[in-house]
N, C-alpha and C positions, 0 to 999 in steps of 0.2 A: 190029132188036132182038127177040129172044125173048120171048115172053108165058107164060107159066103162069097154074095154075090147082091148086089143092093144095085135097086132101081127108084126113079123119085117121079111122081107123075103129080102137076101141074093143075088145077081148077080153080074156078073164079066164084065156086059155091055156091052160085044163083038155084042149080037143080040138087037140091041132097039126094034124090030119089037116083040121078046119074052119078053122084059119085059114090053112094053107096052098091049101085048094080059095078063101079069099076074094082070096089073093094071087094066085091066079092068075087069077081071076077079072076083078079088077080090072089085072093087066099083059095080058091081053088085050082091055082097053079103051084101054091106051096108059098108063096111069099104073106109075109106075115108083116101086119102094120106097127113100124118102131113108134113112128113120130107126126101130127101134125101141125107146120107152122104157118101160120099165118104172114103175108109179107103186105105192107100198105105200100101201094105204089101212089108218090107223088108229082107234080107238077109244078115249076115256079111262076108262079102269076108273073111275076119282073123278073126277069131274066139277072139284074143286080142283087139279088136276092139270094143268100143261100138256102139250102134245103130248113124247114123249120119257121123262117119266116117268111109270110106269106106265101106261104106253099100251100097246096091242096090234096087230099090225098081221090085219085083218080080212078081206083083201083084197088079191089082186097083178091090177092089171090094164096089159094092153100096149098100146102107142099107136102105131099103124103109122101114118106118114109117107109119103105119097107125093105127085107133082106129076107132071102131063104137060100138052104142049104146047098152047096156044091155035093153031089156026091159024086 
């Protein structure tokens, strides 16, 4: 049976040139990219206010997924 091992590395996307030199970076250690997600980070203008109304979003940061092999 297969074993992994999964790491998740963080960016704000502004350089694709840097996050492309991390992806390679990292698939030449063996780790292979599963997933990336996108997450909006926001802000409450009014603190009364839940998320959604009047909110702002502050922030796009991307969540790169990857797993490679134990052996």
């Amino acid at each position: 049976m297969a074993k992994w091992e999964y790491t998740i590395r963080t960016t704000t996307g502004e350089d694709m040139d840097e996050d492309m030199e991390m992806m390679n970076e990292l698939g030449a250690e063996g780790w292979e990219l599963l997933q990336v997600v996108n997450t909006e980070v926001f802000v409450d203008a009014d603190n009364g206010h839940e998320e959604g109304q009047d909110s702002e979003v502050v922030e796009v940061l991307f969540n790169y997924f990857f797993k490679r092999s134990i052996d």
